[in-house]
PASE-719225 format. One line per 10 residues: their letters; for each residue x, y, z of N, C-alpha, C. Coordinates in Angstrom, 2 decimals. Layout:
<pts>
a> X Y Z X Y Z X Y Z ~ ...
</pts>
This chain:
<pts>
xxxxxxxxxx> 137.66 81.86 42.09 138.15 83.23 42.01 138.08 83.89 43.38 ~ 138.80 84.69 44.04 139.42 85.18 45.39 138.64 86.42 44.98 ~ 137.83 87.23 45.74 137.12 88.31 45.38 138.45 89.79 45.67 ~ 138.71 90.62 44.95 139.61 91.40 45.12 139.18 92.51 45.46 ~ 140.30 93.54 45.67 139.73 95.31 46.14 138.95 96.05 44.76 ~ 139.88 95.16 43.90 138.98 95.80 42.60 137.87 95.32 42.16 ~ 137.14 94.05 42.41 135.75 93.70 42.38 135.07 95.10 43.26 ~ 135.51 94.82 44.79 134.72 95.89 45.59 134.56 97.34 45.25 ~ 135.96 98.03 44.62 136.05 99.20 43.94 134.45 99.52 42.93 ~ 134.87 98.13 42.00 133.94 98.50 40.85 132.19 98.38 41.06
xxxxxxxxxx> 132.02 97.52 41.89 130.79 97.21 42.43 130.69 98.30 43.09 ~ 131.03 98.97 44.35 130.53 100.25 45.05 130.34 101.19 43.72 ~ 131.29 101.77 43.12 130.82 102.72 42.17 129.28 102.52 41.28 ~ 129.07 101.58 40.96 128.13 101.02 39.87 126.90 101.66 41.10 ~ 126.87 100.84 42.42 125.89 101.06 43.17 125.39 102.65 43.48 ~ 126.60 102.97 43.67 127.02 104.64 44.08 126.07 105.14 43.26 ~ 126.20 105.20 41.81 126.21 106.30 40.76 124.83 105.63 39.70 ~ 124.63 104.13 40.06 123.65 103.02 39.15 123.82 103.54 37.89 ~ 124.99 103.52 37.51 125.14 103.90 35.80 126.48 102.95 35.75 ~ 126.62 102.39 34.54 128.36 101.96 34.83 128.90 102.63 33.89
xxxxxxxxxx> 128.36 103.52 33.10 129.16 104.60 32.21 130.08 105.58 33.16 ~ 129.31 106.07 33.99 129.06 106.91 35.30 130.82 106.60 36.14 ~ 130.10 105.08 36.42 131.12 104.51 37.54 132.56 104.03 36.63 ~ 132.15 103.81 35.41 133.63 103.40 34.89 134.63 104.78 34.78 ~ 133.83 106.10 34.61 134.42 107.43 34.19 135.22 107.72 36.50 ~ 134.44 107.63 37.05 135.06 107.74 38.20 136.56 106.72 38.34 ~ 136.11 105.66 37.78 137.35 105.40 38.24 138.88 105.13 37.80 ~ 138.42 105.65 36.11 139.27 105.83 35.53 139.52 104.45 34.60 ~ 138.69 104.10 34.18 138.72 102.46 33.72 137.30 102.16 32.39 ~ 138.06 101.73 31.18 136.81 101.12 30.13 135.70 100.68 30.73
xxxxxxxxxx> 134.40 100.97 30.39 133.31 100.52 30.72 132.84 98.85 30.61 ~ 133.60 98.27 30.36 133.51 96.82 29.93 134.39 96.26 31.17 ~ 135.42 96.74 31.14 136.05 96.07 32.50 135.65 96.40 33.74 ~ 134.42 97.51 33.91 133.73 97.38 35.14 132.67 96.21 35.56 ~ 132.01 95.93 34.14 130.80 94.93 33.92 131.36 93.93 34.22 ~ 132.81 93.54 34.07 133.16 92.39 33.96 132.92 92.10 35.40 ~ 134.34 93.14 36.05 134.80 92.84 37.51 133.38 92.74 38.64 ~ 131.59 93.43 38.21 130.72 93.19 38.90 130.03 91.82 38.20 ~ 130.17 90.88 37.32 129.84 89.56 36.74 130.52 88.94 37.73 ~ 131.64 89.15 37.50 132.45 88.45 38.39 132.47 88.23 39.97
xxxxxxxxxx> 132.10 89.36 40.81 132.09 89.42 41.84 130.28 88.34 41.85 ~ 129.69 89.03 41.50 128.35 88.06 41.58 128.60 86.55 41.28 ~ 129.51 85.66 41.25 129.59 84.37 39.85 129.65 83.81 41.69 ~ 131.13 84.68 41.87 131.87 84.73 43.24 130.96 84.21 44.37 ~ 130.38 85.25 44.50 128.67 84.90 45.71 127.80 84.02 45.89 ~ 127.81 84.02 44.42 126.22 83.51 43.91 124.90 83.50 44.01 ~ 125.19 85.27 44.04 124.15 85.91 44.22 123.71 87.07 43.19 ~ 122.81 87.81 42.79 122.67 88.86 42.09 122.63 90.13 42.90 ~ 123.36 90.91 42.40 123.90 92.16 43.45 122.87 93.57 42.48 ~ 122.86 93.48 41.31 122.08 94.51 40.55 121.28 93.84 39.93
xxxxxxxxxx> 120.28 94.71 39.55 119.01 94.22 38.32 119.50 95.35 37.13 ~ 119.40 94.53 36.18 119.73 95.61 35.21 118.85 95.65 33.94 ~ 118.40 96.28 33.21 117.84 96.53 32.34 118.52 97.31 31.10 ~ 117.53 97.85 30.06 118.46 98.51 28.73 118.68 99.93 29.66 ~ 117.45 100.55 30.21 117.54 102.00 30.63 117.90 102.11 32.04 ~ 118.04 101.06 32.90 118.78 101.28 34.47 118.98 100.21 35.05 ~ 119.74 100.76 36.02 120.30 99.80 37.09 120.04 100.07 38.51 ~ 119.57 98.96 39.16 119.20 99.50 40.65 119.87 97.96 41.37 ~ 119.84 98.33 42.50 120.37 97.56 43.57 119.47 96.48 43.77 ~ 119.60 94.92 43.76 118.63 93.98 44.58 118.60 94.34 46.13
xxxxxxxxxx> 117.73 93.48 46.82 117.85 93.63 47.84 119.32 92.58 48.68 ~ 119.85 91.91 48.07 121.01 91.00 48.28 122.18 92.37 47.78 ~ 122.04 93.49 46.74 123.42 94.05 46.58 122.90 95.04 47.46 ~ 121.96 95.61 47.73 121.63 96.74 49.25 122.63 96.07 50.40 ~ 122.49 95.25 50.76 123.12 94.51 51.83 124.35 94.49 51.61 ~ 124.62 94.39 50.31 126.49 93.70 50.47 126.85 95.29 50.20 ~ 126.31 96.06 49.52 126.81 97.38 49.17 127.37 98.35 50.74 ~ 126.10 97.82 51.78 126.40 98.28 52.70 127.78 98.22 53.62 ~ 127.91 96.39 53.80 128.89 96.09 53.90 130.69 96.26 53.12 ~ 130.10 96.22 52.07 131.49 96.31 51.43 132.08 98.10 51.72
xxxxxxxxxx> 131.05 98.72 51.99 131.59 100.04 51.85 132.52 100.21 53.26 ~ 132.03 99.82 54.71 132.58 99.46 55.82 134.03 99.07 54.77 ~ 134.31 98.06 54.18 135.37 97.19 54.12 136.09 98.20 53.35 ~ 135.67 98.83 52.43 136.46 99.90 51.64 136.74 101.11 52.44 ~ 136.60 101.10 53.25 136.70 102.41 54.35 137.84 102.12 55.35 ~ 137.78 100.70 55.85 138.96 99.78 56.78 140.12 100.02 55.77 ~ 140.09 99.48 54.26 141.36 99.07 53.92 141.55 100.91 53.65 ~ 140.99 101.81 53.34 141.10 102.84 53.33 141.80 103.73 54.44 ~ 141.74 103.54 55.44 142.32 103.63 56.33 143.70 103.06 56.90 ~ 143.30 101.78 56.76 144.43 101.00 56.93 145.69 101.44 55.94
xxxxxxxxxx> 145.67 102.03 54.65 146.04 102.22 53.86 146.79 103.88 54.29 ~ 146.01 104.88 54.44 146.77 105.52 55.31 147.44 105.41 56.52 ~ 147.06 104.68 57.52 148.10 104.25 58.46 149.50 103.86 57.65 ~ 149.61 103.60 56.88 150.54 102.35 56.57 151.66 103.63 55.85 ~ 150.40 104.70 55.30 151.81 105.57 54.18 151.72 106.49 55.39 ~ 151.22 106.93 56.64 151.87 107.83 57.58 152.79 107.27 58.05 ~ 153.21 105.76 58.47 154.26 105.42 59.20 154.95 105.46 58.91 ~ 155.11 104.89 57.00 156.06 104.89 56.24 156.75 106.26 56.26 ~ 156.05 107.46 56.28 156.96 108.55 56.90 157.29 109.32 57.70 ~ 156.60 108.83 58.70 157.03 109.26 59.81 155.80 109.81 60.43
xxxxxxxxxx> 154.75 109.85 60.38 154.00 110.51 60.82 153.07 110.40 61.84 ~ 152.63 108.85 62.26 152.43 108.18 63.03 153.24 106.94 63.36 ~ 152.65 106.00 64.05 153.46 104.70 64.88 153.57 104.74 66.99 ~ 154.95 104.13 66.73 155.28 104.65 67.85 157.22 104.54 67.84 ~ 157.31 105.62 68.63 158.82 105.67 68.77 159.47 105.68 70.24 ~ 160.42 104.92 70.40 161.00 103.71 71.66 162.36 105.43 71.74 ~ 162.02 105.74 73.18 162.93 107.32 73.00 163.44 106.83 74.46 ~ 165.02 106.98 74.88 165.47 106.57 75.83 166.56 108.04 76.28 ~ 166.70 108.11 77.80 166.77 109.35 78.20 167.94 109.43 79.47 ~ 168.77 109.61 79.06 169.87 109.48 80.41 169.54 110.90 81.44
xxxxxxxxxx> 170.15 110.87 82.44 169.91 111.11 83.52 169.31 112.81 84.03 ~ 169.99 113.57 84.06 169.43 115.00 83.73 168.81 115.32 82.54 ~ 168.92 114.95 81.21 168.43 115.39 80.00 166.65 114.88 80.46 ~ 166.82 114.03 81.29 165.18 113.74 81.65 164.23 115.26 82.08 ~ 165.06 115.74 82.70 164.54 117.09 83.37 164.93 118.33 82.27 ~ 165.43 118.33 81.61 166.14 119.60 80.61 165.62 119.25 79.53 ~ 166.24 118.44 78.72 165.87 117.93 77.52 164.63 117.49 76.91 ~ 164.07 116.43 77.18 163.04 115.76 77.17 162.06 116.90 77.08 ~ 161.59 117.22 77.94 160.58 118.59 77.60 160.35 118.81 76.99 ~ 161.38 119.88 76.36 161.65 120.19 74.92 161.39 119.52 73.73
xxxxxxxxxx> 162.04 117.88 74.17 161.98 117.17 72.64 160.57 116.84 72.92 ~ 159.62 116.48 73.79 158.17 116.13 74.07 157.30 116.91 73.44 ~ 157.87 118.62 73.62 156.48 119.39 72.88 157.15 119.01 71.50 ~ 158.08 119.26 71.06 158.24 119.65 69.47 157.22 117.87 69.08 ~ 157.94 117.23 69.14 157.61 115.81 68.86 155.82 116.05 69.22 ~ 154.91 116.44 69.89 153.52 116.51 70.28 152.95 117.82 68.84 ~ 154.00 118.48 68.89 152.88 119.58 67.77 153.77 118.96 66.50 ~ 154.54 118.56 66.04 155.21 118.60 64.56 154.63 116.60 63.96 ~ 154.08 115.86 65.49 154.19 114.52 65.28 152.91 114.33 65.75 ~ 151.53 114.79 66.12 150.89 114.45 67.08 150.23 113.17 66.93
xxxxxxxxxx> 150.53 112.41 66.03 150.13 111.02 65.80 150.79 109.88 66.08 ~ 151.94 110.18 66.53 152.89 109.53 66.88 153.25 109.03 68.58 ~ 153.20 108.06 69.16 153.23 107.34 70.18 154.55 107.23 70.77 ~ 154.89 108.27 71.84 156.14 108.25 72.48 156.25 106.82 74.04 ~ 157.24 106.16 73.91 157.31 105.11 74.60 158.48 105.73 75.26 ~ 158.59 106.22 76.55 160.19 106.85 76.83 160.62 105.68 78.50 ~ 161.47 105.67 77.86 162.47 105.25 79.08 163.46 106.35 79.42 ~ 162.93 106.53 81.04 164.41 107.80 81.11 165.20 107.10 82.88 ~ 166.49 107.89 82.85 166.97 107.76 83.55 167.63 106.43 83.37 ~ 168.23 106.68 82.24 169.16 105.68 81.27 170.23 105.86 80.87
xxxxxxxxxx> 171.67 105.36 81.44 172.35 105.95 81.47 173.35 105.08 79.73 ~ 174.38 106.31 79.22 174.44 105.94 77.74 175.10 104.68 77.52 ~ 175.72 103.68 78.74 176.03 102.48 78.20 175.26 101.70 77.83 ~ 173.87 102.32 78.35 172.53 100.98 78.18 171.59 101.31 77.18 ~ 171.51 102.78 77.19 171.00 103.06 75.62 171.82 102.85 74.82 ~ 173.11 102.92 74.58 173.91 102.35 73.34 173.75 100.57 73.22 ~ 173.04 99.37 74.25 173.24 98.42 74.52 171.51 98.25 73.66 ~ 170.98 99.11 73.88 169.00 98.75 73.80 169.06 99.22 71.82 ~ 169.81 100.45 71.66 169.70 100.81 70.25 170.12 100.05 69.55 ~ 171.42 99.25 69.71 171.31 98.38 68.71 170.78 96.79 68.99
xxxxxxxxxx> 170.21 96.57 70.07 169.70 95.49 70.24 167.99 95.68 69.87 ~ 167.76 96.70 69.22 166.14 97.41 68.87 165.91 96.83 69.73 ~ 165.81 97.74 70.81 165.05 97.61 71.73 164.77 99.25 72.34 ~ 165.26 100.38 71.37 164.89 101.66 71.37 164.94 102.62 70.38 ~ 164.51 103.30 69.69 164.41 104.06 68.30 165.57 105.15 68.14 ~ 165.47 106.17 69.17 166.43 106.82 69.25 167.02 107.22 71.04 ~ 167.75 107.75 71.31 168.50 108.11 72.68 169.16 109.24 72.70 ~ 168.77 110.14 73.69 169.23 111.37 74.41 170.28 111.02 75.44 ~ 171.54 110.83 75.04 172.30 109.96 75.73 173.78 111.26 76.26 ~ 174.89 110.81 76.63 176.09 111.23 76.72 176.80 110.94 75.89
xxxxxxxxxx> 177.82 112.08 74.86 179.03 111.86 73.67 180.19 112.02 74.58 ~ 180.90 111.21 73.91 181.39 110.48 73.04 180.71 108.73 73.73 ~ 180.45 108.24 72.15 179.57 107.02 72.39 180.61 106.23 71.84 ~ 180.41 104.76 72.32 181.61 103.63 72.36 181.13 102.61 71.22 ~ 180.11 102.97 70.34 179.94 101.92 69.16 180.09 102.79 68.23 ~ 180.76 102.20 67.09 180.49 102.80 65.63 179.82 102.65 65.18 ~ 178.71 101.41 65.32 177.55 101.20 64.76 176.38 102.49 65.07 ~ 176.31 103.34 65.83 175.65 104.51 66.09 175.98 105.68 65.33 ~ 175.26 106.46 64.86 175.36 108.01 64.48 174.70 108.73 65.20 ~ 174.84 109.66 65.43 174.90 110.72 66.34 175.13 111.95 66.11
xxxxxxxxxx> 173.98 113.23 66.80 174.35 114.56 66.66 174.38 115.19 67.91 ~ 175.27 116.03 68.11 175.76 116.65 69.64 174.96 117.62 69.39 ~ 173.41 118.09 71.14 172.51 118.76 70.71 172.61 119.88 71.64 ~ 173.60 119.74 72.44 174.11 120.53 73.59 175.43 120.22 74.39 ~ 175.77 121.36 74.91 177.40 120.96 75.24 177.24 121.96 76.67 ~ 177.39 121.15 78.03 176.50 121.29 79.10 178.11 122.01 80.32 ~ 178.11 122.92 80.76 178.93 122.70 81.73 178.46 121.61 83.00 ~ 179.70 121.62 83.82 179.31 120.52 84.80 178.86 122.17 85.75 ~ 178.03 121.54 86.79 178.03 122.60 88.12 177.88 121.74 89.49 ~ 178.14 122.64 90.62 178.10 122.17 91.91 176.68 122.20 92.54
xxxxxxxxxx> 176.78 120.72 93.31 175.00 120.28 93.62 175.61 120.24 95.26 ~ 175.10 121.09 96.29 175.96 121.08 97.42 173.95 121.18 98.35 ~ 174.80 120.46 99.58 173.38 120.29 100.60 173.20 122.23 100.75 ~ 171.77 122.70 100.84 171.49 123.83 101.56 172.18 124.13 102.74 ~ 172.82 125.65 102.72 173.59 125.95 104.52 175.18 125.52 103.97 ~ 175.87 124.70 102.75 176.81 124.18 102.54 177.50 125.74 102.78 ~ 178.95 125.88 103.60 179.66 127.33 103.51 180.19 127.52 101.97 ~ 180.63 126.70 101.12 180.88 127.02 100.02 179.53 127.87 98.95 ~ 178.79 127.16 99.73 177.49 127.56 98.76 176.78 129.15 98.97 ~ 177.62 129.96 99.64 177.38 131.12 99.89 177.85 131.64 98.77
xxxxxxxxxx> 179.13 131.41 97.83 179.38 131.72 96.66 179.05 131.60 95.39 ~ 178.65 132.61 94.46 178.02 132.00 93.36 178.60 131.07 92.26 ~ 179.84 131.26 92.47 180.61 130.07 91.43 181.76 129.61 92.87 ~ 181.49 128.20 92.76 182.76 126.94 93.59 183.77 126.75 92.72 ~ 184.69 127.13 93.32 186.23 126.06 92.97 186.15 124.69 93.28 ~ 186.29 124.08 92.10 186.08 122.84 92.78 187.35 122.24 93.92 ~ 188.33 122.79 93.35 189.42 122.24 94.70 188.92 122.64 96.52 ~ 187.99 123.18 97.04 187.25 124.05 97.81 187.00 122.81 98.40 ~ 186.41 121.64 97.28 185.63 119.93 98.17 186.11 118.82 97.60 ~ 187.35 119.59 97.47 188.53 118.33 98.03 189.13 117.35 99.28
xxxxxxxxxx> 187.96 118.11 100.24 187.76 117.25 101.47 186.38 116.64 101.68 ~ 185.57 116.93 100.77 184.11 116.91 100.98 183.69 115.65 100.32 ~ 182.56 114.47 101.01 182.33 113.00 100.39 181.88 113.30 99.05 ~ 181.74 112.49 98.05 181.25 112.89 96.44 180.46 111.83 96.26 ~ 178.55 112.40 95.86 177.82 111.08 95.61 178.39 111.33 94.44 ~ 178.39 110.19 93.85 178.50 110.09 92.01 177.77 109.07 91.48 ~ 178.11 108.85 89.89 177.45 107.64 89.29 178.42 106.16 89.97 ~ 178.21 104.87 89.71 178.61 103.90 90.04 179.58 103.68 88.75 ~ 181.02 103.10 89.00 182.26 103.06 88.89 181.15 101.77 87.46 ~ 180.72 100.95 88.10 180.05 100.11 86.52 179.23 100.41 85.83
xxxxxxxxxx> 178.56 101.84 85.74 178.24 102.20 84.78 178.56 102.67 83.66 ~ 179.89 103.27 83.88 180.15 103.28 82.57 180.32 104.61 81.73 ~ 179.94 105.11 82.89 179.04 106.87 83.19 180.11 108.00 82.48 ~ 179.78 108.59 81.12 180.34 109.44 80.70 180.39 110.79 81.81 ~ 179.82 111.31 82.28 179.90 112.15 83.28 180.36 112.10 84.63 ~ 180.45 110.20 84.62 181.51 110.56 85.79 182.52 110.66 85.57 ~ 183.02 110.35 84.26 184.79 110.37 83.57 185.03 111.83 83.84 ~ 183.69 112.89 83.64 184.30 114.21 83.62 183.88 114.84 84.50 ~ 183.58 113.96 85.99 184.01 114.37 87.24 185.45 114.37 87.62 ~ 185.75 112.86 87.46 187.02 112.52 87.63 187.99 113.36 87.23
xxxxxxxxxx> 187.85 113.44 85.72 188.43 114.34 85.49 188.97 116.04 85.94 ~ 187.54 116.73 86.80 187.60 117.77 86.75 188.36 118.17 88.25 ~ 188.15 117.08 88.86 188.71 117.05 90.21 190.40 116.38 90.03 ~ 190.68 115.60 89.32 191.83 115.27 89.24 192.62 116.91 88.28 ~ 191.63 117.97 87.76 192.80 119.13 87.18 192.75 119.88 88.74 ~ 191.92 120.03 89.56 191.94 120.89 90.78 193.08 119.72 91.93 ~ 193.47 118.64 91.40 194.73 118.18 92.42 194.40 116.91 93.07 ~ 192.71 116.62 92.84 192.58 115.43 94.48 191.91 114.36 93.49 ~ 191.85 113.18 94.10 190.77 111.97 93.98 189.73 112.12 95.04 ~ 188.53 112.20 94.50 187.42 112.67 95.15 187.19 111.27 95.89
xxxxxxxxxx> 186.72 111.12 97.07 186.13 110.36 98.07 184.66 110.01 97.78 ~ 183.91 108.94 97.79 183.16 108.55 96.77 182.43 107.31 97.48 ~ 182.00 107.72 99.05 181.09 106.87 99.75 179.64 106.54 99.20 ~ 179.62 106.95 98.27 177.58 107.04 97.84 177.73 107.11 96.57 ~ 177.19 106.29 95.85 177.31 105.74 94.83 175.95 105.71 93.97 ~ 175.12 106.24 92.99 174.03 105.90 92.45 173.89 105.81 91.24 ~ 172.74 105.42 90.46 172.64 105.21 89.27 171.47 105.60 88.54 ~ 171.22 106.80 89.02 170.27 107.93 88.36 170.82 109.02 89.10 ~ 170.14 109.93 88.52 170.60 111.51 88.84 169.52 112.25 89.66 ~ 168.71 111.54 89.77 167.31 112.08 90.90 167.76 111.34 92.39
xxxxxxxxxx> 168.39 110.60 92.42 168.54 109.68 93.78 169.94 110.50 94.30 ~ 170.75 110.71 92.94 172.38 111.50 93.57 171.86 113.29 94.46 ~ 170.82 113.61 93.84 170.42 114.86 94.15 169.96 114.99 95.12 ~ 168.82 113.81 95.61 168.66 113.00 96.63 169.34 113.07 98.19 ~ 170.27 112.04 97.46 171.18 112.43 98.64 172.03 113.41 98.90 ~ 172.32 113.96 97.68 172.88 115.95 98.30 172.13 116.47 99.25 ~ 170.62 116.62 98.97 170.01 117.25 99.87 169.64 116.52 101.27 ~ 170.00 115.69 101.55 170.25 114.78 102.64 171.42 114.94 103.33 ~ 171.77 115.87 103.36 173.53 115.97 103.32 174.54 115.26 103.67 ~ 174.11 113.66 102.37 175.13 112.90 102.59 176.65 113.28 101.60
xxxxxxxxxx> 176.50 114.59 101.38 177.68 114.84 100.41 177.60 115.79 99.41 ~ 178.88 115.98 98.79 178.05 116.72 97.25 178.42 116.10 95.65 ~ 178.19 116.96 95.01 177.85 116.11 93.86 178.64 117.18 92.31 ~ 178.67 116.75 91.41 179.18 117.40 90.17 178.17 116.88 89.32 ~ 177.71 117.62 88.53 176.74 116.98 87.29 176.13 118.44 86.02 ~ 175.81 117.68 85.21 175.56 118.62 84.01 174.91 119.69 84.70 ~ 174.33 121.01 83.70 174.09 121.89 84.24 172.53 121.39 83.99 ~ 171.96 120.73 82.91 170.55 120.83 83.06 169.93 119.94 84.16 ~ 170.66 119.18 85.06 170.59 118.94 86.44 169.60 120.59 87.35 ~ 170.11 121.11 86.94 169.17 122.43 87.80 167.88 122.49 87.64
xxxxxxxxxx> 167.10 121.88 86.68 165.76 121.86 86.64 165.23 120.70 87.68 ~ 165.61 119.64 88.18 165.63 118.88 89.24 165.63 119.82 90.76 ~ 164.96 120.41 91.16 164.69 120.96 92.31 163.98 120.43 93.29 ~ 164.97 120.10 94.37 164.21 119.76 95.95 165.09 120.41 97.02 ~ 164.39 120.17 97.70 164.14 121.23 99.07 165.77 120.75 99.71 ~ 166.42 121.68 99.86 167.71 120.75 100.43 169.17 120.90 99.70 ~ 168.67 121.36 98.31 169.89 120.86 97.64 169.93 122.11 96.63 ~ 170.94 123.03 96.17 171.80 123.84 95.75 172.50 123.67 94.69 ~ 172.22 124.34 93.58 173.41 124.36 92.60 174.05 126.08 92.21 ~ 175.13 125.51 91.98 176.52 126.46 92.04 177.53 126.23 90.86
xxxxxxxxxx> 177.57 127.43 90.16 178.58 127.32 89.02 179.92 126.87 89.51 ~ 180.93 126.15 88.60 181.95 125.79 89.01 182.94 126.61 88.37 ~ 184.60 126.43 88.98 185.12 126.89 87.99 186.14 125.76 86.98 ~ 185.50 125.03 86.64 185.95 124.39 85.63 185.60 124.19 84.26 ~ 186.64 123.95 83.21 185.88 124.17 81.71 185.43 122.56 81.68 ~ 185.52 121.99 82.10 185.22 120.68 81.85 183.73 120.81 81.83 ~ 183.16 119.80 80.71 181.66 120.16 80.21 181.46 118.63 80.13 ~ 180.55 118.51 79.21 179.44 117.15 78.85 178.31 117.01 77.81 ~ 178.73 116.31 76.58 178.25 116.85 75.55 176.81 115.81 75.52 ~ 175.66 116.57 75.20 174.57 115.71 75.33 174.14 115.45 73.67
xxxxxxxxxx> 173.23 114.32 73.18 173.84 114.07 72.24 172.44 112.94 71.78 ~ 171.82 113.44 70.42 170.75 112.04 70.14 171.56 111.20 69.14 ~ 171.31 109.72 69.44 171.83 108.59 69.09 170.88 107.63 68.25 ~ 170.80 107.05 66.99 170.21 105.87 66.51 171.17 105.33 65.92 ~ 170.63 103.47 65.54 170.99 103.21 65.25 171.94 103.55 63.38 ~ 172.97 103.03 62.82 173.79 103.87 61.56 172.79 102.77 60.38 ~ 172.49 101.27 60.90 171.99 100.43 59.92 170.61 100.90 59.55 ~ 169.69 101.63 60.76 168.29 101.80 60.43 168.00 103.01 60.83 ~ 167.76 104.23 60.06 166.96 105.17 60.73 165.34 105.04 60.78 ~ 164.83 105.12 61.37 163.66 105.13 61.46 162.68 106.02 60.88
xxxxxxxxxx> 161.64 106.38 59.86 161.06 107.52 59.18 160.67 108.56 60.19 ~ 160.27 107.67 61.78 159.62 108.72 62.52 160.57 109.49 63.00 ~ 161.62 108.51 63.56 163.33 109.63 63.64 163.38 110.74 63.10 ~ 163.63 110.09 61.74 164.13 110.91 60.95 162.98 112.53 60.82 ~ 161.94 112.49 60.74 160.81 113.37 61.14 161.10 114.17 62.45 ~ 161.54 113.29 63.49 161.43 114.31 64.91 163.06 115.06 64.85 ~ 163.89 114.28 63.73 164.88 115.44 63.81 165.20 116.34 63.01 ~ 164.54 116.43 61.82 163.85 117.57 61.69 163.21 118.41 62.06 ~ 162.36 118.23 62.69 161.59 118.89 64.19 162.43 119.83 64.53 ~ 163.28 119.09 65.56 163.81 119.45 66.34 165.26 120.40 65.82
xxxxxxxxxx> 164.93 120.11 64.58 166.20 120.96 63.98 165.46 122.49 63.75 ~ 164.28 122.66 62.93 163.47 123.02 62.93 163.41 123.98 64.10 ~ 163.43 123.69 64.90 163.16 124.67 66.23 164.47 124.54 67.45 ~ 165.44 124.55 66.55 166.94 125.20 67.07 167.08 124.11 67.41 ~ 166.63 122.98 68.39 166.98 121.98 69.38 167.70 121.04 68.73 ~ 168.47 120.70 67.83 169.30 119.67 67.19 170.36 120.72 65.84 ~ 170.87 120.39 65.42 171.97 120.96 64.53 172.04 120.57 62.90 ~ 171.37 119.39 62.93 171.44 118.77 61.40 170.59 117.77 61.40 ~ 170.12 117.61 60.04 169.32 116.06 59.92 170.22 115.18 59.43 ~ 171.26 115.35 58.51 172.30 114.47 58.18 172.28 113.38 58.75
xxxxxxxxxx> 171.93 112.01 58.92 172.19 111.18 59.67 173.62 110.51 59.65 ~ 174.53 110.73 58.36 175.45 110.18 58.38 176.72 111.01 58.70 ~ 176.20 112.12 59.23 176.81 113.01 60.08 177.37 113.37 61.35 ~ 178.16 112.94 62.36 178.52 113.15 63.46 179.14 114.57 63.88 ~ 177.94 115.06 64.31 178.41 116.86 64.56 179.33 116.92 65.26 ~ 180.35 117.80 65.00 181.29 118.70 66.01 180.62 118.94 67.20 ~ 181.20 118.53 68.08 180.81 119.85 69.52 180.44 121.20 69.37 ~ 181.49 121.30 68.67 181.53 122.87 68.78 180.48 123.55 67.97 ~ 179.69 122.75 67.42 178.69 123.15 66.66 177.19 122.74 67.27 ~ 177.28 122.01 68.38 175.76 121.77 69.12 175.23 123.35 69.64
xx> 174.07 123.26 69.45 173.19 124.41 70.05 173.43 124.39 71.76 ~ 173.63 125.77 71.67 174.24 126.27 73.12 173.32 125.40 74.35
</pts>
């Protein structure tokens, strides 16, 4: 016979309370099937765990010992047992959170406290400065839970809610003459070099560079090339050039480098991503959260929000 949780159940009580009238009423169980399950556990051992008599029951010195022990063991699976129903909803674990390029500096923050007071058991693993072809490449290869990425995303296998809808603005070196103005035309640096993202990334935001410069008339010149948004800023303030990028890019501040409203409507919708086959309980928890405290739009997962409906 394999000694079970319910031998240990019934044996701690008996010890607990040295009555098994006592211990069968705790645990919700005939008084005969407690006697049994502590016969049994003793047959098991082969040892005597109680002395018993007509008027009491007391502990040997062999069930002092195991009583001690077993209670440790009822306390582990006790535990273990809650671990297991917090993860199941979300409440602890850990969650694989991936972070494209400005939302590192804007976003993230934000989703860090909510996720720290609504989750605080929960284990954030973040990769940032990820740009959305490679978080759409890691989410469904689980190899990340959810992603703060760039919309419109190129798998259908993803769902997705748009959590902000970002204008682009101008990132120009300090001393730049345009930068004396509080909003740039962008046709203004149509002569001016453009760091941007790299042509193989893939880079939703550089489509709506391209874009924003091809409605002002020119193909932007495009000597400097990077693949984060801390290195492009980088070199703005280096004044190897200037730059176009979301607006929460402005929380990125170094010495050197300038941002300036543009005048273009061209924007950039920022946007959390999991996989459509698996949501995750803890996901599903932090977007609530985050719905919870304005920062997301819906928990729906099988929902793909409008733009026009992401929080400002």
């Amino acid at each position: 016979m394999a000694i079970e949780t319910r031998h240990l159940r019934c044996f701690l009580a008996v010890a607990e309370t040295l009555h098994f009238g006592t211990a069968a009423e705790r645990l919700h169980l005939a008084q005969p099937a407690v006697s049994k399950a502590v016969r049994q556990l003793e047959r098991e051992l082969g040892v005597e765990l109680l002395r018993r008599t007509t008027r009491s029951v007391s502990l040997t010195a062999a069930g002092q010992v195991y009583a001690e022990r077993a209670e440790t063991m009822r306390d582990l699976l006790e535990q273990a047992g809650r671990a297991a129903r917090d993860t199941a909803d979300g409440r602890s674990g850990t969650l694989r959170l991936g972070v494209t390029g400005s939302a590192t500096y804007g976003y993230l923050p934000q989703l860090a406290r909510v996720a720290a007071g609504a989750m605080p058991d929960v284990r954030l693993r973040v990769r940032t400065e990820m740009l959305t072809p490679h978080q759409e490449r890691a989410l469904l290869e689980d190899r990340l839970d959810l992603g703060v990425l760039r919309a419109p995303l190129g798998s259908a296998e993803l769902d997705h809610v748009v959590v902000r809808r970002e204008p682009l603005v101008a990132v120009l070196p300090a001393g730049h003459p345009v930068a004396e103005s509080d909003t740039v035309a962008v046709a203004d640096l149509s002569g001016e070099s453009f760091v941007t993202y790299g042509d193989e990334t893939g880079s939703v935001v550089l489509r709506a560079v391209l874009a924003a410069c091809a409605d002002a008339g020119f193909v932007p010149r495009r000597p400097h090339q990077v693949g984060e948004t801390s290195t492009g800023v980088a070199l703005v303030a280096a004044g190897l050039g200037v730059a176009l990028l979301p607006e929460s890019a402005r929380s990125l501040t170094l010495p050197g480098a300038v941002f300036r409203r543009l005048d273009t409507d061209r924007t950039v919708d920022l946007a959390l991503a999991w996989p459509a086959a698996r949501v995750r309980p803890v996901v599903a928890r932090l977007l609530a959260a985050l719905r919870d405290e304005g920062l997301a739009p819906t928990l729906d997962p099988t929902s793909h929000t409008d733009p026009s409906e992401a929080v400002p």
